[in-house]
N, C-alpha and C positions, 0 to 999 in steps of 0.2 A: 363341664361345658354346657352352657343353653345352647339350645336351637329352636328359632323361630319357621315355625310352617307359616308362607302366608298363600293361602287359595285365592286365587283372586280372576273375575272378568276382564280378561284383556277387549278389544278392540279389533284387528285385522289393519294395519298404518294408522291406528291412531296413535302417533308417538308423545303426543303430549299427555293424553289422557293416561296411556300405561306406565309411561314414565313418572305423571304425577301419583299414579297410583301406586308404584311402586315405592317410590321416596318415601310417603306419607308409611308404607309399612316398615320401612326401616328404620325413621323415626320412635316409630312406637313400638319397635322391638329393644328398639335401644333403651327408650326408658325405661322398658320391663326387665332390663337386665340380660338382653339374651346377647350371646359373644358371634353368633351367625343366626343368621335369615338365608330363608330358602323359596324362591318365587321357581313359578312352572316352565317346562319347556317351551324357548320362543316366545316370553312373556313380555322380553319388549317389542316385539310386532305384530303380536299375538299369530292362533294356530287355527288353521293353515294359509299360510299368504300365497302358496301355492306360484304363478308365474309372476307374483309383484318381485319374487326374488331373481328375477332376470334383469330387473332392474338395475343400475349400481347408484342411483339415487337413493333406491329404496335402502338399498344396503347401507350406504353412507348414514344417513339419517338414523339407522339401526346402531350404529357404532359412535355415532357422535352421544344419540339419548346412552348408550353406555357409559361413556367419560364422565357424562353428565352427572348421571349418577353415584358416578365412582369417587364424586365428591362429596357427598354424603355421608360416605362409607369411611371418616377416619379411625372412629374407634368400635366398627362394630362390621364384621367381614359380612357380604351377600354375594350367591347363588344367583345369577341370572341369567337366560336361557335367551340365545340371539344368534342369529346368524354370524361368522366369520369368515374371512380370506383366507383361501388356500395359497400359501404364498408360491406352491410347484406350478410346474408350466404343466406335468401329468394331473390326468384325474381332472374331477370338476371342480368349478371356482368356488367352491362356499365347502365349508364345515356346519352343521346343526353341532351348535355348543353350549357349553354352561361357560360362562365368567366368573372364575373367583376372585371378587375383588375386595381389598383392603388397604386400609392408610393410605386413603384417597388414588387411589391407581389400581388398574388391573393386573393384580399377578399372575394369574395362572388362569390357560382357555384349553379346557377338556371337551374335546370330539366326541360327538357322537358315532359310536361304532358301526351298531345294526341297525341298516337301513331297511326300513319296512316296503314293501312293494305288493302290496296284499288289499286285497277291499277297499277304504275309501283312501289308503294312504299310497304315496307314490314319489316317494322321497330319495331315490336315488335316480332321479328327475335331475333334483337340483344340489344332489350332497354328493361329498366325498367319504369313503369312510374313515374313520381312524383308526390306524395304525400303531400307535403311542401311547404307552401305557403306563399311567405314574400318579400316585396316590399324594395326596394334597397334608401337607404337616402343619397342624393350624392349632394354641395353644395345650400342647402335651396330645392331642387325637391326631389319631392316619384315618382319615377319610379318603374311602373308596367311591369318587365321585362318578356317578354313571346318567345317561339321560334315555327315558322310558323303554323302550325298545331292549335296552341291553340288561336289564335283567327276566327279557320275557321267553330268552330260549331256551328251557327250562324242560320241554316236554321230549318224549322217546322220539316222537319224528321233527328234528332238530330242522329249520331253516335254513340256520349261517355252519361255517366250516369252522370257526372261532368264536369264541365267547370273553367277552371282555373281563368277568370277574374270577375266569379262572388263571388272568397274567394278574390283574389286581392282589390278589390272597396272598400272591410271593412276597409282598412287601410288607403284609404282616398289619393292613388294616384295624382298624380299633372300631368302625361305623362305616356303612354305607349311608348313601345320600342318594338318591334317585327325581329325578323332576321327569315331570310326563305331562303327558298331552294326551289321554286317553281317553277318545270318544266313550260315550253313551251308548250301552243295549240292554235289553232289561233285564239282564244274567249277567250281567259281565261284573257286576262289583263281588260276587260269589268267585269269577274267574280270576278276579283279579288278585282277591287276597290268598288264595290255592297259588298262583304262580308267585307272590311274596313269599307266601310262607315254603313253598319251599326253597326259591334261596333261602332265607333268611337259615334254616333250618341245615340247609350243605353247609353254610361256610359259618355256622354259628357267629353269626355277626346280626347286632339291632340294624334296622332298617328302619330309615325316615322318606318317606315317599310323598311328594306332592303334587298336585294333578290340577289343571286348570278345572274353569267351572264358567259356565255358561254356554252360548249359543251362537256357532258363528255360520249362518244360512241352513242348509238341513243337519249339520253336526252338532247337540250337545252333548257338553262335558258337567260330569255330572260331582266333578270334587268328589269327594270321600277319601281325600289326603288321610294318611296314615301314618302310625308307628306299632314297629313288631320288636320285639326284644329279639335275642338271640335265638331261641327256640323257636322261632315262628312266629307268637300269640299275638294278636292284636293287643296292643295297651290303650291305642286311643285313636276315634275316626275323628276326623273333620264334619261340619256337615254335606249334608248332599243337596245337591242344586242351588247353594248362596255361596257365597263369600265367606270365607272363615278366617283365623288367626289364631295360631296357638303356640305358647312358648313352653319347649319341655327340658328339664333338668336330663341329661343322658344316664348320671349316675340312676336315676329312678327307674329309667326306662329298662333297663340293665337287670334292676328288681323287681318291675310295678306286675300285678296281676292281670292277665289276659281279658279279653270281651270273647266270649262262643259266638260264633260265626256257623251256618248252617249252610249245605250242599243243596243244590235242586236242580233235577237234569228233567225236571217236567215239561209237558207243553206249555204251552202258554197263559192258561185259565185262570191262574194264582192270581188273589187276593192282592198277594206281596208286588207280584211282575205289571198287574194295573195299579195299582198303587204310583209304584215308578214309573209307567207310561204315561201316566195324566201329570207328573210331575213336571218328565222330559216336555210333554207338549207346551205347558205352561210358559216355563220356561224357551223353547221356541220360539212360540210367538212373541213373548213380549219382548226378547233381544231383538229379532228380525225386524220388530218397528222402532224399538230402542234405540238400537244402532245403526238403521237407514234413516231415523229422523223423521219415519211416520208415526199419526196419533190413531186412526182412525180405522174400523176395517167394516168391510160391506159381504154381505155371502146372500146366498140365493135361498132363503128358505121353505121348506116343500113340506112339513109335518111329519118329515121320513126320520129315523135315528141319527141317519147320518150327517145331516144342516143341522139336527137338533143340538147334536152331542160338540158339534164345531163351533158353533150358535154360542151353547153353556161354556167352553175353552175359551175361547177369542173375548169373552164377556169376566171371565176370571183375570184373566189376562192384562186385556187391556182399560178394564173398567165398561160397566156397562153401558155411561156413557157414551163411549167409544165404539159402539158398534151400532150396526146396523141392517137389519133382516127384511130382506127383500122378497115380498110374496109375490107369486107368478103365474096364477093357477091357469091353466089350459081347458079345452074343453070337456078333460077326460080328468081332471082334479076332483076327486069331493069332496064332499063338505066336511067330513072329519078332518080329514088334511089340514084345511083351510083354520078351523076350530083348533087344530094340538097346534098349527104354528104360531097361534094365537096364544094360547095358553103361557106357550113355552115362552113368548118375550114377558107376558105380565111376571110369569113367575121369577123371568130375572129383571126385572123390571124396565125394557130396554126395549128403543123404539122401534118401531116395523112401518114397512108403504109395501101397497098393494098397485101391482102394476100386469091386469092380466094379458096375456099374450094373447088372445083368439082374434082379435083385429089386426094385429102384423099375422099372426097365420092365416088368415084369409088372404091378406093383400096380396102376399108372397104365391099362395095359392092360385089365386089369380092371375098372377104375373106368367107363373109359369105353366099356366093350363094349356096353352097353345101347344108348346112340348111335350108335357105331360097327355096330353089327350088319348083316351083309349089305353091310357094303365092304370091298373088300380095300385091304389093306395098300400102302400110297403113301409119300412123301414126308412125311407125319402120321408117322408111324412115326419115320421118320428123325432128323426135327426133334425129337422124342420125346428121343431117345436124345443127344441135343447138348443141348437145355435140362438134362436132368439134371444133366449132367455140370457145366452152368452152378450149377445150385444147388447140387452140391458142393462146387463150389468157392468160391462165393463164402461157403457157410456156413464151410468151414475158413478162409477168411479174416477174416470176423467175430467167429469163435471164438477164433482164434488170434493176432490181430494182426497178418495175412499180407496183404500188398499184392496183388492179384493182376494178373503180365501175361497180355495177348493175345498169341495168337500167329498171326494171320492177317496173311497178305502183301498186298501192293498187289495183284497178279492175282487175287485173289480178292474182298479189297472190292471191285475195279473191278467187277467182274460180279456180284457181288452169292452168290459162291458161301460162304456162312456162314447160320449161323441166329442170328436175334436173340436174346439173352435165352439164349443157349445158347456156343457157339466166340467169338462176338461180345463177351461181356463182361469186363470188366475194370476195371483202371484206368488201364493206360496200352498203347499198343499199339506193340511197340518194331519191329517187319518190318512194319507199316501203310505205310511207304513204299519197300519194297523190295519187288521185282519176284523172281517166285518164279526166275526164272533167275540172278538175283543173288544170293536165297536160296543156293541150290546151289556159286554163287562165292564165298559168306561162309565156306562149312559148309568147302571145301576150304584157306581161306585160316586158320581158326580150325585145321584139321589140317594147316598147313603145317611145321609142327616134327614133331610126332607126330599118333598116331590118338588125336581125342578124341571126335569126332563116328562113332558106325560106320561104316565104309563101308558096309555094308546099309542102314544109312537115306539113305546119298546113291544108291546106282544100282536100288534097288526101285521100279519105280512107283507112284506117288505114289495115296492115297488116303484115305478119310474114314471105311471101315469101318464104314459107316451101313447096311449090307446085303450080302449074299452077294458077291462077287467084286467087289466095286466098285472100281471105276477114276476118278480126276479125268479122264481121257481118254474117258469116257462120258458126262461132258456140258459138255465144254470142250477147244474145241481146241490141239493141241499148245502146249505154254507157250516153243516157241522163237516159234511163229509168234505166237498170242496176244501175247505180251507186245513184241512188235514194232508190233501193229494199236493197244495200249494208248499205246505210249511217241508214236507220232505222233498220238494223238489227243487224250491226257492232256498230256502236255507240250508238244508241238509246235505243239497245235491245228489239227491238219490235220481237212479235212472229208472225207466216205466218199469224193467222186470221187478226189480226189488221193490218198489211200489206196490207192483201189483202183489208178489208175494205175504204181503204186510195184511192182506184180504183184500184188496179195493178190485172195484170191477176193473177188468182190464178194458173194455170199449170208452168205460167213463176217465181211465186213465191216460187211455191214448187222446182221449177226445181231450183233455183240462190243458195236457202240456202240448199238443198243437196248437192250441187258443192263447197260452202264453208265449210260445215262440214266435207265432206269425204280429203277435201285435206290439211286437217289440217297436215297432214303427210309432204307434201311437204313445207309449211310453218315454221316447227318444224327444218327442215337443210338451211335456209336462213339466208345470212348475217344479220348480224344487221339492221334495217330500221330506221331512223332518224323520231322524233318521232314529227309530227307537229298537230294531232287530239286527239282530248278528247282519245279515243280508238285506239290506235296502235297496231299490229301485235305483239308479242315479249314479253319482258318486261311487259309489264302488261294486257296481256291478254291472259292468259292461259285454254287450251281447252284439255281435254281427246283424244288421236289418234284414240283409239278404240270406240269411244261413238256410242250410235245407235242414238242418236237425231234429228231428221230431217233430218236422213240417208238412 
């Protein structure tokens, strides 16, 4: 038997475009001979629709593009992942399922079992589980049909109370088949084919796995659809971060020789894990304007790494054309500054306007000197001079059609070191999940061919030029150690003891995760941040504003 992988960017309701884009691969699987095509989980309304599924419009529409499709399908069966009706009055109204459908109809609609409830996913929200257990007979093969989640409980501290492929195996499968939806982090495709290979490996059965790809607001999916033979080995990936297609003989897969795949339980510094981050971000951006139907993007640029490094993204992205660098100097800017932001657009060759703030900061000063009278100049000040820049930018964005990104890193949302309404606004925030030392691994990895990024904005210490000398290193400490105190407590979830046990000062550990618990507030009104770590800001990682915890 063939089996066609197709990887493919869905939409979020776009049902014409997934549906045409589906067809179009069924087509072309048929003339290449394959006997099934396998599309990703929820591939006709794409992942995650999240509360459009309260809809029954939405649903409707979901099940009509199925029929649709299931004309197509006379002489060649597909795989396709869509919502369904629960037809009991118990439980919730919808099933997350696959369609198998052939000779123009839909035979057979397998439930998704294990409902995720974990980080960004929240699926028994709107699902029911399933119950019902029964292997799909489709010329001479018993396919073990499963959708993502169900062969991921695989680990000593199990989840669910049930595991779907251990009622499947009683019936003596011949192949599994797996569709998924499985977000983007920059470890997880090591995690991913460790949790394949070992099912594959318990129940000596091939495994065909495929995975959406693309970007739908801060989640990508970063494909690496797969197949393993029976013993685990990879025989063959998909690409990663496009669209793929591939048709495999099973008898081959059965015998073909494996691809070595390697472990890394490192921190985050790898070559390989910025490699993948600058991918993920790419990718990002360009779906987020893709699929909203913007062209154009505008950012605030300061000669710092961090507008540099977003600057070079957004310029990869979406063409350099398409962007545009808004210089903003204050009275506390130098001329270096002024000079690398300069640099940085010739070298990508991309246009820049200069719009300095020290005339709205006087006016404003002015306005409120009555008030202000008899105190000195603070942090008011500072904040001052970051909201402006806010309203500039967001007016040439209004004015001119211009998207605007953020350019604040995870180290600094984490501590809350931005001002609201000022560095903080936007509309999409593409380094909200990168850690400012990874910042600095992007900047040299984006000048691995040549100098596109200055190198004066990657070895100058880093600052926010809100006041005479200022330094990030004056009210935060070093972002080797920082962003080390962050990664085990953000991701890892370690608490201060073990922290501190680890060697970190204990005053500077109590002091980091104060700063990220109290400005949880600030975090709670940020753009969206593109999600490239196990533990993101946003979407899956929800925190009380009011909590007293290490407050």
């Amino acid at each position: 038997m063939k089996i066609a992988l197709a990887q493919i960017n869905t939409h979020i309701g776009n049902f014409e475009a997934n549906k045409s884009k589906i067809i179009s691969a069924i087509k072309r699987a048929e003339k290449d001979g394959a006997d099934i095509i396998v599309f990703p989980e929820l591939s006709i309304c794409g992942y995650p629709p999240l509360d459009f599924l309260e809809f029954n419009d939405f649903i409707k529409r979901c099940l009509i593009a199925i029929d649709e499709i299931a004309l197509e399908c006379k002489n060649i069966a597909a795989i396709v992942g869509g919502p369904s009706i629960n037809p009991k009055v118990e439980g919730k109204n919808l099933f997350n399922s696959a369609f198998f459908i052939y000779g123009g109809e839909v035979k057979r609609v397998v439930h998704k079992t294990l409902l995720p409830n974990y980080d960004v996913f929240d699926e028994y929200r709107y699902f029911e589980s399933n119950e019902d257990f029964h292997c799909i007979e489709y010329k001479g093969e018993t396919i073990a049909l499963t959708i993502c989640e169900d062969l991921w409980d695989i680990d000593d501290d199990k989840m669910y109370v049930k595991w779907p492929m251990d009622e499947l195996i009683k019936q003596q499968p011949t192949v599994m088949i797996n569709i998924a939806a499985s977000p983007f982090s920059y470890a997880h495709a090591e995690n991913r084919k460790r949790v394949l290979h070992q099912t594959a490996n318990k129940f000596n059965l091939p495994i065909f796995y495929v995975n959406h790809v693309g970007a739908q607001t801060e989640l990508v999916f970063d494909g690496g659809s797969l197949v393993m033979n029976a013993k685990g080995n990879v025989v063959c990936e998909l690409a990663y971060f496009e669209e793929d297609f591939r048709v495999f003989e099973l008898d081959w897969v059965k015998t073909a020789k494996s691809i070595p795949f390697e472990m890394s339980n490192n921190f985050v510094g790898e070559d390989l894990y910025i490699s993948r981050i600058h991918s993920a971000l790419i990718l990002g951006i360009r779906d987020y304007f893709g699929k909203m139907g913007f062209t154009k993007a505008i950012l605030g640029l300061s000669g710092g790494i961090d507008s540099a490094v977003v600057f070079a993204l957004a310029a990869e992205a979406l063409g350099n054309e398409n962007v545009l660098g808004i210089l903003m100097p204050s009275p506390y800017s130098s001329e270096h500054s002024i000079a690398d932001a300069l640099q940085l657009a010739k070298h990508l060759n991309a246009a820049t306007s200069t719009i300095p703030i020290s005339p709205a900061f006087e006016a404003i000063k002015h306005s409120l000197s009555p008030e202000f009278e008899g105190l000195a100049e603070d942090l008011t000040e500072e904040n001052m001079q970051a909201r402006i820049r806010g309203v500039l930018l967001m007016a040439m964005s209004n004015k001119k059609g211009y998207i605007l990104l953020n350019t604040s890193n995870k180290s600094e949302a984490a501590v809350g070191y931005g001002t609201l309404y000022g560095d903080m606004c936007g509309g999409l925030s593409v380094i909200g999940d990168v850690y400012k030392t990874q910042v600095y691994a992007l900047a040299n990895y984006i000048n691995r061919a040549k100098e596109i990024i200055p190198i004066n904005s990657i070895i100058k210490p880093p600052s926010a030029e809100l006041r005479p000398d200022q330094k990030d290193s004056d009210s935060l400490p070093d972002y080797e150690i920082l962003d080390k105190v962050l990664y085990n407590y953000i991701e890892l979830k370690k608490g201060p003891e073990e922290i501190i046990n680890q060697g970190f000062d204990k005053a500077l550990v109590n002091r980091v995760l104060k700063m990220v618990n109290t400005n949880e507030y600030k975090r709670f009104q940020t753009p969206p941040m593109i999600r490239v770590s196990t533990k993101a800001f946003g979407l899956g990682r929800r925190m009380p504003l009011v909590g007293k915890y290490l407050s």
